[in-house]
PDB file with one MODEL, atoms N, CA, C and O in Angstrom:
MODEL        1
ATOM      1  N   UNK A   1       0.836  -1.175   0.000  1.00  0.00           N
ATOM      2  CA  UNK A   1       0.000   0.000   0.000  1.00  0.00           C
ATOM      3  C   UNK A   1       0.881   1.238   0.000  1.00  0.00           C
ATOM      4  O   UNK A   1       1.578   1.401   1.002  1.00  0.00           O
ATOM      5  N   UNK A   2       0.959   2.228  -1.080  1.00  0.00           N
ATOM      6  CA  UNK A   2       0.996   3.121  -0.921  1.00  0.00           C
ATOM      7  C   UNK A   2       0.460   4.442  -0.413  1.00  0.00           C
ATOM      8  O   UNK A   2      -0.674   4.740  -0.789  1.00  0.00           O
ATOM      9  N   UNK A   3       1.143   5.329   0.432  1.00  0.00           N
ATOM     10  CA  UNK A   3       0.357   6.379   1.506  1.00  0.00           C
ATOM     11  C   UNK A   3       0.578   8.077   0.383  1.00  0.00           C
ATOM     12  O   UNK A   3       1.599   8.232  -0.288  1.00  0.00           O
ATOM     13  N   UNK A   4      -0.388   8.976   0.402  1.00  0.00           N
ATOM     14  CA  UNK A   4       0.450  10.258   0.276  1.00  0.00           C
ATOM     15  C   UNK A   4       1.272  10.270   1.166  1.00  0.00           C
ATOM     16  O   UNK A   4       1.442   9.363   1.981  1.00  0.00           O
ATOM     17  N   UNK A   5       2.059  11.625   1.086  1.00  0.00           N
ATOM     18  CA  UNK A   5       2.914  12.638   1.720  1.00  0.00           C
ATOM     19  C   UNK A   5       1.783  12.797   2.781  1.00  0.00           C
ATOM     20  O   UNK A   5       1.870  12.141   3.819  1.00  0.00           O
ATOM     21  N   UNK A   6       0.740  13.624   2.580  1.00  0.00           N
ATOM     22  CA  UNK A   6      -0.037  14.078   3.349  1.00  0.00           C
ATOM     23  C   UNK A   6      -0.449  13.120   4.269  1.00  0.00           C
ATOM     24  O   UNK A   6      -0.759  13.344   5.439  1.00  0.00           O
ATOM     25  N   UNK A   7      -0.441  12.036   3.697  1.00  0.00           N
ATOM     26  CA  UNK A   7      -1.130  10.698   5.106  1.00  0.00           C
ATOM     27  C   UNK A   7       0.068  10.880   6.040  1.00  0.00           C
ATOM     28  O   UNK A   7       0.118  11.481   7.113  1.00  0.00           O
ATOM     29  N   UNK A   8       0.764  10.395   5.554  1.00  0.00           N
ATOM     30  CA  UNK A   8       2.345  10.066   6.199  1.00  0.00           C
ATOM     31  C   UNK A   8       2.726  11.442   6.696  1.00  0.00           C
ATOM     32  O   UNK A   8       3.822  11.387   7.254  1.00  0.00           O
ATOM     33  N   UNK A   9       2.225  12.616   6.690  1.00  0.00           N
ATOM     34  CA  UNK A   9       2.764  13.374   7.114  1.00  0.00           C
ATOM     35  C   UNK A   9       1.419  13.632   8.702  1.00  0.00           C
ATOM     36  O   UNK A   9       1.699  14.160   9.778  1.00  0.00           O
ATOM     37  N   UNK A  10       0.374  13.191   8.385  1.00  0.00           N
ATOM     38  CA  UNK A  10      -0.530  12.866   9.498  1.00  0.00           C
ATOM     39  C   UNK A  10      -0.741  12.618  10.083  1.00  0.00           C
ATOM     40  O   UNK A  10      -1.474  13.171  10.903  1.00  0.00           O
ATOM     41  N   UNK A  11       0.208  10.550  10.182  1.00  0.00           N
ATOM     42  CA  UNK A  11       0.499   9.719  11.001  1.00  0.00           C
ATOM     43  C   UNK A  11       1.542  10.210  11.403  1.00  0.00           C
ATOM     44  O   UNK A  11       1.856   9.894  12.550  1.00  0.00           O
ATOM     45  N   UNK A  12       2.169  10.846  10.891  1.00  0.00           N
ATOM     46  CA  UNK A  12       3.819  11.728  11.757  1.00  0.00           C
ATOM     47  C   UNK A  12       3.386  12.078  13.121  1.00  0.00           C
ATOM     48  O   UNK A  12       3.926  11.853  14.204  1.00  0.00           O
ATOM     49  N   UNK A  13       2.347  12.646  12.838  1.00  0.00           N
ATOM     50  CA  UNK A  13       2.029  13.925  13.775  1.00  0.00           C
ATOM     51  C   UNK A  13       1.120  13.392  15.027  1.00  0.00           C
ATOM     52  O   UNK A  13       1.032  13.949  16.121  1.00  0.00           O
ATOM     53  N   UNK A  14       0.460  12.177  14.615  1.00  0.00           N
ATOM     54  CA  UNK A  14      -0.286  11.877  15.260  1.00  0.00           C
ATOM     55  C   UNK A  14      -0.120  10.645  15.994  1.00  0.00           C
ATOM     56  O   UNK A  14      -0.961  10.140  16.739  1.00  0.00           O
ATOM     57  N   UNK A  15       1.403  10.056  15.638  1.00  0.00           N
ATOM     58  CA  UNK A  15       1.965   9.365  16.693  1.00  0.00           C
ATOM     59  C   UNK A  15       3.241   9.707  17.339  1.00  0.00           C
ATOM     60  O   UNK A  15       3.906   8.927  18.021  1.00  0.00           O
ATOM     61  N   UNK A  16       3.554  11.006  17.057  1.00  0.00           N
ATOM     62  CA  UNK A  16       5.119  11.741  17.119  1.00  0.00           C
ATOM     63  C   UNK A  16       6.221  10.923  16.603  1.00  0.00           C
ATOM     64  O   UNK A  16       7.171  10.544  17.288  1.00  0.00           O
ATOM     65  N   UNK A  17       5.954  10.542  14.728  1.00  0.00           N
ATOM     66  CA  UNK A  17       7.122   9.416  14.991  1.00  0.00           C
ATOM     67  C   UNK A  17       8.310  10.613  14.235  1.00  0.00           C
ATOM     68  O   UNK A  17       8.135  11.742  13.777  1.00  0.00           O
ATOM     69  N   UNK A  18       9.200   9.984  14.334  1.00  0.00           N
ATOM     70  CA  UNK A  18      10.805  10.806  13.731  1.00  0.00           C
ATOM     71  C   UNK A  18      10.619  10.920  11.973  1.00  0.00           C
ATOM     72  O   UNK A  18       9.467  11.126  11.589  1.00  0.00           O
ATOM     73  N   UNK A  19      11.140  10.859  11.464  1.00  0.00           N
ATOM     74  CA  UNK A  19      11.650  10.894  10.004  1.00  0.00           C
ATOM     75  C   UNK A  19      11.943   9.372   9.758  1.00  0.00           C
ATOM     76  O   UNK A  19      11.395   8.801   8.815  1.00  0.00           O
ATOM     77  N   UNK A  20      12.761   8.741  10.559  1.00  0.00           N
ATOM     78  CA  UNK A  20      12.707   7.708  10.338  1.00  0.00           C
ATOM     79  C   UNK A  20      11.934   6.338  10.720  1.00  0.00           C
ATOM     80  O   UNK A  20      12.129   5.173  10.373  1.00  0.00           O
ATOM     81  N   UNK A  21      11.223   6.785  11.353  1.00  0.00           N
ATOM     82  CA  UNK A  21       9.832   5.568  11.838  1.00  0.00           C
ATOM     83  C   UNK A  21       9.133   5.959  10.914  1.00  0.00           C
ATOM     84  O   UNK A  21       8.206   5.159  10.785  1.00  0.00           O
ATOM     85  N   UNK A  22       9.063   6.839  10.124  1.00  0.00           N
ATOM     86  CA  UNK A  22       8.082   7.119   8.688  1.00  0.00           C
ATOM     87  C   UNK A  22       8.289   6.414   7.409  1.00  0.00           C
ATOM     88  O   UNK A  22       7.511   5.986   6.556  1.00  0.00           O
ATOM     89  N   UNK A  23       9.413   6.422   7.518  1.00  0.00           N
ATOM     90  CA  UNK A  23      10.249   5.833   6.244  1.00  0.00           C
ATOM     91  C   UNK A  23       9.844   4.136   6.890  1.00  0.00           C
ATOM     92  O   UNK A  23       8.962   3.545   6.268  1.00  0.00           O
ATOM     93  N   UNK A  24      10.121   3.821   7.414  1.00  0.00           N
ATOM     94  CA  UNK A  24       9.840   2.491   8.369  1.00  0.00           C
ATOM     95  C   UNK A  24       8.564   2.526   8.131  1.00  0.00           C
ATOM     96  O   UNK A  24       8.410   1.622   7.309  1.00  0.00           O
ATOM     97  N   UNK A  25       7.560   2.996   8.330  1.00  0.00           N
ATOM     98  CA  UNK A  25       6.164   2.642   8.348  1.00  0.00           C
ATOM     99  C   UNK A  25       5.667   2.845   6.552  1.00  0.00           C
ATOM    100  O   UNK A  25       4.654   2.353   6.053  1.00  0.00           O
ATOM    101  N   UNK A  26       6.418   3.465   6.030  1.00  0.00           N
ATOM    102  CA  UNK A  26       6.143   3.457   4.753  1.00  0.00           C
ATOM    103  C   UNK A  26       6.506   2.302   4.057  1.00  0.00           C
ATOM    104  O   UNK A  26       5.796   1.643   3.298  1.00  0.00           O
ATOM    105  N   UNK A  27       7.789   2.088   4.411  1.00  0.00           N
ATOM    106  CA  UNK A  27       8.568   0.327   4.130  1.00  0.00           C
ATOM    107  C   UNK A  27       7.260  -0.848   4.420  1.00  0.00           C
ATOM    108  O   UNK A  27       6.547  -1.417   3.594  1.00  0.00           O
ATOM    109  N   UNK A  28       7.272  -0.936   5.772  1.00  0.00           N
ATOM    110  CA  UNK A  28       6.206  -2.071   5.905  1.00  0.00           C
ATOM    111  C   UNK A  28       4.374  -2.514   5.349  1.00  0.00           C
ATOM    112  O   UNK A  28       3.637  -3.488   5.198  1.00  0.00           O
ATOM    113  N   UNK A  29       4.397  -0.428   5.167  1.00  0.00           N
ATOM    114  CA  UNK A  29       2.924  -0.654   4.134  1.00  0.00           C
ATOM    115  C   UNK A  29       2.894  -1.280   2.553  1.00  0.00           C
ATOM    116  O   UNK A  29       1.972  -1.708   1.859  1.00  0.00           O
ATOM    117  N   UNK A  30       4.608  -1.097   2.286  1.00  0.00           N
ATOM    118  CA  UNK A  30       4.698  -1.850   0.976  1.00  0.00           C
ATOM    119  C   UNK A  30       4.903  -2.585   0.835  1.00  0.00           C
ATOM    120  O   UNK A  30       5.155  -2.883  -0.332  1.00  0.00           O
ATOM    121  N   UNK A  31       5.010  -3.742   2.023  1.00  0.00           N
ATOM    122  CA  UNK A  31       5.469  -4.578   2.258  1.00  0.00           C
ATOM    123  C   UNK A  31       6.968  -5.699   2.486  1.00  0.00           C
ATOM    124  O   UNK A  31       7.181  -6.846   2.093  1.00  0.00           O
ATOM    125  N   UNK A  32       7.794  -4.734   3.292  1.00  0.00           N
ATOM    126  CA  UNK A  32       8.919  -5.230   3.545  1.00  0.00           C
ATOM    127  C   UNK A  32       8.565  -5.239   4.748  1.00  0.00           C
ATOM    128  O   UNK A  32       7.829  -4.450   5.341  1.00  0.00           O
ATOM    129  N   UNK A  33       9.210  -6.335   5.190  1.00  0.00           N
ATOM    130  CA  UNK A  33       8.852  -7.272   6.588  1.00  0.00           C
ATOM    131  C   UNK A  33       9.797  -7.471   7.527  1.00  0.00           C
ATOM    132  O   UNK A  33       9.435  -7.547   8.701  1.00  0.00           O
ATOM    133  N   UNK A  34      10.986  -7.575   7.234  1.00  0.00           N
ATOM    134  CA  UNK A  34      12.172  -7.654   7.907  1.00  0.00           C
ATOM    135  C   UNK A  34      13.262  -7.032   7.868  1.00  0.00           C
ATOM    136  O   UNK A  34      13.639  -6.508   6.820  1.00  0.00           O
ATOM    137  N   UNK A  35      14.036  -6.965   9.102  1.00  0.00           N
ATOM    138  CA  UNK A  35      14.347  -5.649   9.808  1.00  0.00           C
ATOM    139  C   UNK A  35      15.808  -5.441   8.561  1.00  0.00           C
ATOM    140  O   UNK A  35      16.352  -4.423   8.133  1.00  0.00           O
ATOM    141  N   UNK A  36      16.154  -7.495   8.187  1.00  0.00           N
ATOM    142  CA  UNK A  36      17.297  -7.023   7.095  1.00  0.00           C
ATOM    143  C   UNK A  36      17.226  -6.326   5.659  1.00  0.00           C
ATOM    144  O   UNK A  36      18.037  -5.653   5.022  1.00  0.00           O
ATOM    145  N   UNK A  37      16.076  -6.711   5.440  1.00  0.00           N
ATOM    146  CA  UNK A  37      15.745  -5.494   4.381  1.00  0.00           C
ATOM    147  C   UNK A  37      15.234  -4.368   4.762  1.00  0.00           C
ATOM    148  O   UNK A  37      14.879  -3.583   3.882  1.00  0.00           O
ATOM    149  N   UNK A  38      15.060  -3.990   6.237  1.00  0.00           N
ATOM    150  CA  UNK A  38      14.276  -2.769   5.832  1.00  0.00           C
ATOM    151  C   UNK A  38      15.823  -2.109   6.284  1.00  0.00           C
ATOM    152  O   UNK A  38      15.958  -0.948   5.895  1.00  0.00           O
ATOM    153  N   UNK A  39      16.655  -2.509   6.821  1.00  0.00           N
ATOM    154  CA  UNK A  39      18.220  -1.991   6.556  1.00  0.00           C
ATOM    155  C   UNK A  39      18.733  -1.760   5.623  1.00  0.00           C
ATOM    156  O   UNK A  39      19.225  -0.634   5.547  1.00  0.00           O
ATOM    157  N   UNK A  40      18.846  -2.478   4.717  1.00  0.00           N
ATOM    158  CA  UNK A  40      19.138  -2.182   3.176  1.00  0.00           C
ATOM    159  C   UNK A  40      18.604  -1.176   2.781  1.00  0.00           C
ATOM    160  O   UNK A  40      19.249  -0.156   2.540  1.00  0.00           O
ATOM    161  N   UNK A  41      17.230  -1.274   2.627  1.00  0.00           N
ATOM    162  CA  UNK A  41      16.447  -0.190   2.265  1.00  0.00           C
ATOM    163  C   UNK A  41      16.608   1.484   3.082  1.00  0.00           C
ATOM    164  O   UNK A  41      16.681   2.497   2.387  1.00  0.00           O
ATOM    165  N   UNK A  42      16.631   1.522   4.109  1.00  0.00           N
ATOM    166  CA  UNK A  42      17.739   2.672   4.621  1.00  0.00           C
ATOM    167  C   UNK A  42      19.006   2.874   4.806  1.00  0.00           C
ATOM    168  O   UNK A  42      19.537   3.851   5.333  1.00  0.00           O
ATOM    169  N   UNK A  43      19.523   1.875   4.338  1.00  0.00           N
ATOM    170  CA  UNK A  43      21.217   2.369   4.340  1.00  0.00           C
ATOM    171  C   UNK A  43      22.041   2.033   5.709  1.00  0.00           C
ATOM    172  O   UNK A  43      23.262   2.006   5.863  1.00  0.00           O
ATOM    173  N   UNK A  44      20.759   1.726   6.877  1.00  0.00           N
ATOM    174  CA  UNK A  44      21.731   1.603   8.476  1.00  0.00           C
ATOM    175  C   UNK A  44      21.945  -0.162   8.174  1.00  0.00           C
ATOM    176  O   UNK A  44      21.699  -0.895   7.216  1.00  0.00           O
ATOM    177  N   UNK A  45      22.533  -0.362   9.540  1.00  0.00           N
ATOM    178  CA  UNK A  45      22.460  -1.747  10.148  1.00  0.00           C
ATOM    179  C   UNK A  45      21.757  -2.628  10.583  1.00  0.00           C
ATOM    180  O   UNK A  45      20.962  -2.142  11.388  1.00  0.00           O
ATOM    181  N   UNK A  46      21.611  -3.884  10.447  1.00  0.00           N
ATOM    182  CA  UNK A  46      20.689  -4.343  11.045  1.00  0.00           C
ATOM    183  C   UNK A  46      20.182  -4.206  12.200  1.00  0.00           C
ATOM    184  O   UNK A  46      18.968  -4.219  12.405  1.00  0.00           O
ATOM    185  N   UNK A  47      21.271  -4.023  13.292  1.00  0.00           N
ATOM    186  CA  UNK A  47      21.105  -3.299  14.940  1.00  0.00           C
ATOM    187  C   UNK A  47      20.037  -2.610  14.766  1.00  0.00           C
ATOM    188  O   UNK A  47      18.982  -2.803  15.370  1.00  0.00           O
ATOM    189  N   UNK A  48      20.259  -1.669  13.840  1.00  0.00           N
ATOM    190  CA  UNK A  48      20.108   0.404  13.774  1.00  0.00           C
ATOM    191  C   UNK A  48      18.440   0.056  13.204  1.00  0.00           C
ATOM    192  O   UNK A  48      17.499   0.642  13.739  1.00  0.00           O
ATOM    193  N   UNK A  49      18.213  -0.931  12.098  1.00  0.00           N
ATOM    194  CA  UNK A  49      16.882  -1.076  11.886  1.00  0.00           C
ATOM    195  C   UNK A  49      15.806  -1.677  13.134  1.00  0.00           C
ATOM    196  O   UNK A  49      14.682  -1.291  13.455  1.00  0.00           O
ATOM    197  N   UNK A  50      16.633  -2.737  13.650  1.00  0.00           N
ATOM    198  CA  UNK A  50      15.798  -3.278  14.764  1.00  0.00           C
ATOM    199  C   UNK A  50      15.381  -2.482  16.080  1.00  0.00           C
ATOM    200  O   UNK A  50      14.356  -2.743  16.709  1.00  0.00           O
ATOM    201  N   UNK A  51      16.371  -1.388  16.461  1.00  0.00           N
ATOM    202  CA  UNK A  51      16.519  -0.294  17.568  1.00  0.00           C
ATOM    203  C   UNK A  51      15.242   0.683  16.964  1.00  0.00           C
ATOM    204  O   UNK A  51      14.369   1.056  17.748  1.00  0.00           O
ATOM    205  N   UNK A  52      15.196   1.073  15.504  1.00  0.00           N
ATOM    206  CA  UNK A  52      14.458   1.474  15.091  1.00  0.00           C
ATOM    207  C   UNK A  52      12.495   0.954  15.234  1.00  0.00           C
ATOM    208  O   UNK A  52      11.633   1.414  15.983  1.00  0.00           O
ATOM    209  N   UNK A  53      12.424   0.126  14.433  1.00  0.00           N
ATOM    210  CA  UNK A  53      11.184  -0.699  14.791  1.00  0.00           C
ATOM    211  C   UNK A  53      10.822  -0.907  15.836  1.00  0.00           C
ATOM    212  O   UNK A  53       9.647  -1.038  16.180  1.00  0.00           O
ATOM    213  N   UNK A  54      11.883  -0.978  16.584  1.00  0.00           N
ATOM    214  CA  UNK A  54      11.369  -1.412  18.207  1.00  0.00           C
ATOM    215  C   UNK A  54      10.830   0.241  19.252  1.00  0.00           C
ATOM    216  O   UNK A  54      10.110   0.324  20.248  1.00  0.00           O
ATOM    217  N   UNK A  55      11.403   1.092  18.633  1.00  0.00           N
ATOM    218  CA  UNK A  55      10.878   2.739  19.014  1.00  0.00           C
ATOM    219  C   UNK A  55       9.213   2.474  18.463  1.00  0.00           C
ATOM    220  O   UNK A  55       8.237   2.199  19.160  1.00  0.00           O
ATOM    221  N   UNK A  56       9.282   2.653  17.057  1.00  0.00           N
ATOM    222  CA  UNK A  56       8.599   2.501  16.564  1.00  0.00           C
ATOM    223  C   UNK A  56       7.309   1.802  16.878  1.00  0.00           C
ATOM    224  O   UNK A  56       6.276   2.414  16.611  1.00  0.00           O
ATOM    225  N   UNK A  57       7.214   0.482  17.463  1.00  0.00           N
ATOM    226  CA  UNK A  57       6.090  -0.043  18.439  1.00  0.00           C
ATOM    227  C   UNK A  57       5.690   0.662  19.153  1.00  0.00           C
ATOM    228  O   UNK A  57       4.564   1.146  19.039  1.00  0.00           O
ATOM    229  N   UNK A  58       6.885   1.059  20.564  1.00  0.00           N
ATOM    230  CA  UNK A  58       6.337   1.605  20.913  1.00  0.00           C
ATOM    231  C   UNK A  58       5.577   2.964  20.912  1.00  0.00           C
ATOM    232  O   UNK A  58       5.124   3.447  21.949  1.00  0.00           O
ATOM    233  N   UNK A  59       5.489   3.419  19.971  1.00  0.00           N
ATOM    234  CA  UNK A  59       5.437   4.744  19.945  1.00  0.00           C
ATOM    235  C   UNK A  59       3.931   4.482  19.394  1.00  0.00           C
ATOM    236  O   UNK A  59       3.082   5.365  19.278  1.00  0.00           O
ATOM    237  N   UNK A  60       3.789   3.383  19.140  1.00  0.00           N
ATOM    238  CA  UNK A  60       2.266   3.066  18.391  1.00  0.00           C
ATOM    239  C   UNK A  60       1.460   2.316  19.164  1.00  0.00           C
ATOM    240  O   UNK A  60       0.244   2.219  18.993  1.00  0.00           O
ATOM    241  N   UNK A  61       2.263   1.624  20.253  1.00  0.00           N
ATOM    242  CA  UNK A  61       1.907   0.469  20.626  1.00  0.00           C
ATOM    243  C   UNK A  61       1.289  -0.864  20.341  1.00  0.00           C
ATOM    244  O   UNK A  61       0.276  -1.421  20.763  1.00  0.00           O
ATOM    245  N   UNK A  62       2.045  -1.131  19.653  1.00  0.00           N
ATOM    246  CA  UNK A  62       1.785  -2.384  18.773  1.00  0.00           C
ATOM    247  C   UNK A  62       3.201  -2.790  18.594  1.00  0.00           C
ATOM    248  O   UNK A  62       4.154  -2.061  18.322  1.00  0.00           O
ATOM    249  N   UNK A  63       3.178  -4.672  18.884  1.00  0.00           N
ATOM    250  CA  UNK A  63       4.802  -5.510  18.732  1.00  0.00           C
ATOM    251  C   UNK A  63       4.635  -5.907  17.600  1.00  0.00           C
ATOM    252  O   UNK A  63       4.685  -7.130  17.733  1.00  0.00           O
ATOM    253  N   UNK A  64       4.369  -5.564  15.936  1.00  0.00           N
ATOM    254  CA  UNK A  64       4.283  -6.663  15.125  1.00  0.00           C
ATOM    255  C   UNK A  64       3.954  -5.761  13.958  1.00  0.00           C
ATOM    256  O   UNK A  64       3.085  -4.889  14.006  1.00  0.00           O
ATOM    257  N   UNK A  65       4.734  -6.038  12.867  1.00  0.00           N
ATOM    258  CA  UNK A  65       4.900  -4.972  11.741  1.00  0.00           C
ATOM    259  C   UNK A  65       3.642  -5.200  11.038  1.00  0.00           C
ATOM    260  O   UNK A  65       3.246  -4.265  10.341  1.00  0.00           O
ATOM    261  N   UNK A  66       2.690  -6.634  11.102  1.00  0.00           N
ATOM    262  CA  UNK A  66       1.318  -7.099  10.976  1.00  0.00           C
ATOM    263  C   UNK A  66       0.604  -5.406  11.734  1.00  0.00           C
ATOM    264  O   UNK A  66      -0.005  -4.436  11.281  1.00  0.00           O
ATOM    265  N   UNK A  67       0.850  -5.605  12.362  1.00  0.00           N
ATOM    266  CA  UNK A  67      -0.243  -4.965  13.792  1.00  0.00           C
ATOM    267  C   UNK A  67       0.153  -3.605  13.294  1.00  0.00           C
ATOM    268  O   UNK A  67      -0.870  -2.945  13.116  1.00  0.00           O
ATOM    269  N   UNK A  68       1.242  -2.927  12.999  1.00  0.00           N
ATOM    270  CA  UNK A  68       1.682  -1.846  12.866  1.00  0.00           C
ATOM    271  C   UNK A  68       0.493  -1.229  11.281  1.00  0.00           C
ATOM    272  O   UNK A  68      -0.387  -0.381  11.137  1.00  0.00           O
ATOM    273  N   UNK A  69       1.089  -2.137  10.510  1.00  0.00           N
ATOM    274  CA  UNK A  69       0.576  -1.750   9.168  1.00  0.00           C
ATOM    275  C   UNK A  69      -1.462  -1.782   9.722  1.00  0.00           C
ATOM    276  O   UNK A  69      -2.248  -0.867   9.475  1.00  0.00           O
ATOM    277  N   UNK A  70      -1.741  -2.829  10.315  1.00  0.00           N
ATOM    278  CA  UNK A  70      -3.540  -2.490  10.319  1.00  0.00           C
ATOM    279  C   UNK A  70      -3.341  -1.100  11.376  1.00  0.00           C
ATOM    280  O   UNK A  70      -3.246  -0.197  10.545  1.00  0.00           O
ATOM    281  N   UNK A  71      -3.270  -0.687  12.237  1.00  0.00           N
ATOM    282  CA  UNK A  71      -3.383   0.247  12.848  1.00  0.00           C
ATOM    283  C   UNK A  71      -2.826   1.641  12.237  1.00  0.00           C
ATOM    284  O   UNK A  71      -3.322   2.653  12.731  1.00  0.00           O
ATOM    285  N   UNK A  72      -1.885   1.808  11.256  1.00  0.00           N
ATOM    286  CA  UNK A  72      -2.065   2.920  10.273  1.00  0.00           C
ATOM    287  C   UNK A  72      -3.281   3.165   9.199  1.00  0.00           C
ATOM    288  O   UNK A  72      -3.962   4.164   8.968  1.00  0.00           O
ATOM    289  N   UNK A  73      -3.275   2.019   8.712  1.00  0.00           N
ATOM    290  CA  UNK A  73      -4.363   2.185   7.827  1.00  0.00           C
ATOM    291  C   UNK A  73      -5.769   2.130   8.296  1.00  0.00           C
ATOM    292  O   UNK A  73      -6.585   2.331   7.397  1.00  0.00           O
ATOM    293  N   UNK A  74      -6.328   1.877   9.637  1.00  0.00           N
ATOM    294  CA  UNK A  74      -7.145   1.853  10.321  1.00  0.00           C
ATOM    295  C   UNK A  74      -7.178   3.872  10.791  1.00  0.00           C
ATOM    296  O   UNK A  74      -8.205   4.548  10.846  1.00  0.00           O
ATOM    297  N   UNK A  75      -6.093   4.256  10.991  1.00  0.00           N
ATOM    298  CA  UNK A  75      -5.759   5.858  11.199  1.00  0.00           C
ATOM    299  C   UNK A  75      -6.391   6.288  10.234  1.00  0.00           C
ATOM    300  O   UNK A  75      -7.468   6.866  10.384  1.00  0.00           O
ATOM    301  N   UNK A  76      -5.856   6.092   9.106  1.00  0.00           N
ATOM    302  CA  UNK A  76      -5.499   6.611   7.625  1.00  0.00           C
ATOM    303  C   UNK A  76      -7.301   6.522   7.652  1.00  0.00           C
ATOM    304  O   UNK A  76      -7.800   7.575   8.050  1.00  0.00           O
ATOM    305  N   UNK A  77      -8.086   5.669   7.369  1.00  0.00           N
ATOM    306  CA  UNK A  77      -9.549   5.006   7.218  1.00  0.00           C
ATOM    307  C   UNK A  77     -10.156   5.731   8.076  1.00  0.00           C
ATOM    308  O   UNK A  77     -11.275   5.824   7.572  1.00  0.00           O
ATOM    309  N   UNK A  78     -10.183   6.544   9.426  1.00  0.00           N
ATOM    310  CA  UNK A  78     -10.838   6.580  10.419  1.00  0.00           C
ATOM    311  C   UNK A  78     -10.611   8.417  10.180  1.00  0.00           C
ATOM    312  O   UNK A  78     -11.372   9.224  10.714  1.00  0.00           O
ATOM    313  N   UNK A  79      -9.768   8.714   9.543  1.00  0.00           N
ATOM    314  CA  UNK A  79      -9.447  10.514   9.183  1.00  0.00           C
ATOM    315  C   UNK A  79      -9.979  10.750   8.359  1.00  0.00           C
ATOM    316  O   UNK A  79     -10.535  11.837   8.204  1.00  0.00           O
ATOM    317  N   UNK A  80     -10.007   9.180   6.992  1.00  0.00           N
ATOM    318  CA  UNK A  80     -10.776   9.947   5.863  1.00  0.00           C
ATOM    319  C   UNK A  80     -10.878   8.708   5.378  1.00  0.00           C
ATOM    320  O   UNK A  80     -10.020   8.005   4.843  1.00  0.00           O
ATOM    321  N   UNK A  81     -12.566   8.398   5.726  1.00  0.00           N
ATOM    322  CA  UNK A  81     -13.336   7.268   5.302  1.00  0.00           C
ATOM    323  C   UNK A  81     -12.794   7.365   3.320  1.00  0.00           C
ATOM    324  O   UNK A  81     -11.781   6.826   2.874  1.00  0.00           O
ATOM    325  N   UNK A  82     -13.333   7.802   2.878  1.00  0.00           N
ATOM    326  CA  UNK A  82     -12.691   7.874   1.628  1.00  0.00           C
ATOM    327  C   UNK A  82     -11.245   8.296   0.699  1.00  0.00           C
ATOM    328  O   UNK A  82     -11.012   8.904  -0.346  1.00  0.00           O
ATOM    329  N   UNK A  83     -10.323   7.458   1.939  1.00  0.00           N
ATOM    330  CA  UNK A  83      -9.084   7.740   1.179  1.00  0.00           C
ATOM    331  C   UNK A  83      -8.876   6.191   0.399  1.00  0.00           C
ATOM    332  O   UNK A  83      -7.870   6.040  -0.295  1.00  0.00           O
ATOM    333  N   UNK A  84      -9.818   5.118   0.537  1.00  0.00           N
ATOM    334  CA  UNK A  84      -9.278   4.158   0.101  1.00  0.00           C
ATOM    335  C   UNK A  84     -10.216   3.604  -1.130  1.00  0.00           C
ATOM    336  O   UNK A  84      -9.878   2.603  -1.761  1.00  0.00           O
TER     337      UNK A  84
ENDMDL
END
């Protein structure tokens, strides 16, 4: 699933995530799943991705990139019944 700017700039705001829990939450709506690609895909370490994701829960509260992705798009759905 692809998000606008504007979604992603919504869910920014409305879970205080960084720049990079965005990029992260954008990764997993398109479906990358693991922390070694979603390293690749930003350029850090595997450490640096997992330290990442793991903010990232919490900051949403949710353990599970499953759980992560329904509870954005459940956001995304619940701001604007017709974004989908």
């Amino acid at each position: 699933m692809q998000l606008t700017q504007i979604q992603l700039d919504a869910i920014k705001k409305q879970y205080r995530l960084s720049p990079r829990e965005i990029q992260i939450v954008d990764l997993i709506l398109k479906g990358i799943e693991s922390n070694e690609e979603i390293s690749k895909n930003l350029g850090v370490t595997v450490l640096s991705a997992k330290r990442y994701v793991h903010d990232l829960y919490a900051k949403i509260g949710i353990s599970s990139k499953l759980g992560v992705a329904l509870k954005i798009i459940n956001s995304i759905h619940k701001s604007n019944p017709m974004s989908f």
